[in-house]
C-alpha positions as CSV (number, residue, x, y, z in Angstrom):
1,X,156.2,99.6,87.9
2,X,157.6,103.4,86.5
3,X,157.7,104.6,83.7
4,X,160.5,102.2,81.8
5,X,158.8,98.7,82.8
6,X,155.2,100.6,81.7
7,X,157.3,101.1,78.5
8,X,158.9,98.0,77.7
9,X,155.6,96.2,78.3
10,X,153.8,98.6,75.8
11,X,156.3,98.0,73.2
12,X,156.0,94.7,73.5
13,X,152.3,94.4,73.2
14,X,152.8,97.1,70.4
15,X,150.6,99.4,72.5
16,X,150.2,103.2,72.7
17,X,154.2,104.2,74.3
18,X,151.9,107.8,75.4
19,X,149.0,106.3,76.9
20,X,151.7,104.0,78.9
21,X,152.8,106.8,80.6
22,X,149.9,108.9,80.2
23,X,148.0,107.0,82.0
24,X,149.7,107.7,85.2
25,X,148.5,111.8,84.6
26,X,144.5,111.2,84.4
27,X,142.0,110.6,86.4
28,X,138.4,108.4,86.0
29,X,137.5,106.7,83.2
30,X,139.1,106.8,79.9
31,X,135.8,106.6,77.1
32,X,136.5,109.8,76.2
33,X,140.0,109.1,75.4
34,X,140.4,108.1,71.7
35,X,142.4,105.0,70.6
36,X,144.8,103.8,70.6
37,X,145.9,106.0,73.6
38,X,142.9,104.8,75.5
39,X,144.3,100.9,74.9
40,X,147.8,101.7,76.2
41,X,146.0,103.5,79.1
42,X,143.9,100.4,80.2
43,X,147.0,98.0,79.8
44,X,149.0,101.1,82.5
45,X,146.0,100.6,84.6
46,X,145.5,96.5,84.5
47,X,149.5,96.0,84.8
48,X,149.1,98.2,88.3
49,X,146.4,96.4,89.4
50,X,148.0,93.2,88.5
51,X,150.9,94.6,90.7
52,X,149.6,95.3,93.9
53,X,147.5,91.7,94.7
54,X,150.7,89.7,93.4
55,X,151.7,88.3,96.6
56,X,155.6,88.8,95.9
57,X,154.8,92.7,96.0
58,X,153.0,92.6,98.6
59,X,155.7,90.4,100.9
60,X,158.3,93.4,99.9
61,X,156.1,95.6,101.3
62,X,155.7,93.9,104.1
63,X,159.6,93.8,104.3
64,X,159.8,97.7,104.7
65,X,160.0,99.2,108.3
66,X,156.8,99.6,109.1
67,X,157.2,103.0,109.8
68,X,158.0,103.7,106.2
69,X,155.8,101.3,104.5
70,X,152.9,103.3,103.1
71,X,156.1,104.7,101.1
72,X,156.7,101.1,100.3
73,X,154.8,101.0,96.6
74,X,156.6,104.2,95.6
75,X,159.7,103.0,96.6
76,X,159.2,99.4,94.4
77,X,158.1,101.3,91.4
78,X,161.2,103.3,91.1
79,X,163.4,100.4,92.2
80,X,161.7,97.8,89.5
81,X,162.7,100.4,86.5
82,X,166.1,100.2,88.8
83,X,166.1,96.2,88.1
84,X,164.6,96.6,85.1
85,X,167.4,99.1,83.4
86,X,170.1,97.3,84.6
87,X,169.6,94.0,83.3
88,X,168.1,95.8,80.0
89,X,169.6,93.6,77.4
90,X,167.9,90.5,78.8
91,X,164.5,92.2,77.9
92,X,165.2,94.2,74.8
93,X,167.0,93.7,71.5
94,X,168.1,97.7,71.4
95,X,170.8,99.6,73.4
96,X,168.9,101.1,76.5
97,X,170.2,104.5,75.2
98,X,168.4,104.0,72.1
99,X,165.1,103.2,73.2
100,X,164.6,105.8,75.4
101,X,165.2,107.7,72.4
102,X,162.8,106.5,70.3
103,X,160.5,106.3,73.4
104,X,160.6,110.5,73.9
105,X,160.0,110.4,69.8
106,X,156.9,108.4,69.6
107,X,155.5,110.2,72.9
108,X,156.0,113.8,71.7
109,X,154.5,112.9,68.5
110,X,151.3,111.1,70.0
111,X,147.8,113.2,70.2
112,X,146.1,113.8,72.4
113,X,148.3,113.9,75.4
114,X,147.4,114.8,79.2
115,X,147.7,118.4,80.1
116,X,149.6,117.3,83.6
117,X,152.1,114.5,81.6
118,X,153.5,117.5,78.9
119,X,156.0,118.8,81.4
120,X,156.8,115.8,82.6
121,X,157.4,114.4,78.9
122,X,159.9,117.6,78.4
123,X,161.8,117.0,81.3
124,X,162.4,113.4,81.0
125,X,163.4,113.4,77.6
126,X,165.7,117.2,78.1
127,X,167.9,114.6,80.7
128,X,167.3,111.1,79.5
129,X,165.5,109.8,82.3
130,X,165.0,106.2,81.5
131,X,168.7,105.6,80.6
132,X,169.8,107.3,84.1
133,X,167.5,104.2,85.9
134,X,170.7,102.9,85.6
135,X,172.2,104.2,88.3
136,X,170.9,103.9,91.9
137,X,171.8,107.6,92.7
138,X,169.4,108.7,90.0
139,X,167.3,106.5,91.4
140,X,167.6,108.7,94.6
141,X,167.1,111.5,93.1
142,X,164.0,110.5,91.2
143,X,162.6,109.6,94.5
144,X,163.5,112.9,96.1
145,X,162.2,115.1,93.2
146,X,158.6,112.7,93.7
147,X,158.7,113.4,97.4
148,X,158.5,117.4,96.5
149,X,155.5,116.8,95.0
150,X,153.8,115.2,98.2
151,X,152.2,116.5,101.7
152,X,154.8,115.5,103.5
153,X,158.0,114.7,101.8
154,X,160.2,114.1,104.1
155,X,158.7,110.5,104.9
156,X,159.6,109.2,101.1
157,X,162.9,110.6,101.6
158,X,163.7,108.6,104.7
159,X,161.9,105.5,102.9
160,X,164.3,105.4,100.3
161,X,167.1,103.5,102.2
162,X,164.8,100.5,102.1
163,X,165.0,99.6,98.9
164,X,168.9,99.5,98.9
165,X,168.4,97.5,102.2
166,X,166.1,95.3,100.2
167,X,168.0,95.0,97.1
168,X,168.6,91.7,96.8
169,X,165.0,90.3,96.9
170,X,163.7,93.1,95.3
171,X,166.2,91.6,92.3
172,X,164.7,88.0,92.8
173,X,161.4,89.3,92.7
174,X,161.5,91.5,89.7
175,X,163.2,88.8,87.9
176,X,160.6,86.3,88.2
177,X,158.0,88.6,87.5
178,X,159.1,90.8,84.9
179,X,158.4,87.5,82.2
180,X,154.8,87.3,84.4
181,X,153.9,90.4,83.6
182,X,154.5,90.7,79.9
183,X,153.0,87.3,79.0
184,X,149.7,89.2,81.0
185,X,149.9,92.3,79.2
186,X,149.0,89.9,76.2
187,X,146.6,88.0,77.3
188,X,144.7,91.3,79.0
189,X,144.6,92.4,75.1
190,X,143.8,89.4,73.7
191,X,140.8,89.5,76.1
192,X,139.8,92.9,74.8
193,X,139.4,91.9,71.6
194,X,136.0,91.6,70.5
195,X,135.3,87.6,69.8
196,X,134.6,88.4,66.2
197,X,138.3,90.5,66.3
């Protein structure tokens, strides 16, 4: 999952919105990290574990070319928020537009914050970049502007026609497990709690 599904399930589980996102711009443990940042951060990290042993994933990776499947989980991250944003009002009482709002708000507003995520935060709220998950050409683009930041970019690049390729059971998939994942973003903090909590 990207940053809008990371989101949506921290909102629900009325976890930190930063460390949701944070989380994705630090490295090794998080004790240092005070709370409730560090709590959002551990639900980012569980969620993507949770992710990549499901067995659905891991058959949609399996459906890429095999020469561009070690693209494959970059591609599905960017194509779940894809899912994700436009079927929005099946997930969320408010407007997209105004959630990604109040997303940017809260994040700005949270402290501490990783050094690496604070240009990312100014970009994404500066051209709204949750509400463009709506459209697959942003989605593109997203992908393309990740790519720059890799070794060799030109191999995500010429991944991203797989996941239009693969639309349809990427859809199927993401709908089943969207519902999955939230109801085990609650029970990961309900394990958290201490048993007198």
């Amino acid at each position: 999952m990207n940053f809008l599904a990371h989101l949506l399930i921290a909102d629900h589980t009325q976890t930190s919105l930063a460390g949701a996102v944070g989380a994705d711009f630090v490295r090794g443990p998080l004790t240092d990290w005070p709370e409730p940042i560090r709590t959002g951060m551990l639900l980012h990290r569980f969620i993507d574990a949770r992710l990549d042993s499901d067995h659905r994933v891991l058959a949609l990776k399996s459906a890429f070319n095999p020469i561009h499947r070690r693209m494959a989980g970059i591609c599905l991250d960017l194509a779940f928020d894809h899912q994700l944003a436009q079927h929005w009002p099946h997930y969320h009482p408010w407007p997209l537009a105004s959630f990604s709002q109040y997303c940017y708000t809260e994040m700005a507003q949270a402290s501490p914050l990783p050094e690496r995520f604070l240009p990312v935060l100014e970009a994404m709220s500066r051209t709204d970049w949750l509400l463009q998950y709506q459209h697959a050409r942003n989605i593109d683009g997203a992908l393309y502007n990740i790519a720059r930041r890799l070794s060799q970019p030109q191999r995500l690049r010429d991944a991203i026609p797989e996941i239009w390729r693969l639309e349809v059971a990427i859809a199927d998939t993401f709908e089943t497990l969207m519902p999955e994942l939230l109801a085990d973003a609650d029970r990961f903090l309900q394990n958290q709690k201490s048993p007198t909590g």
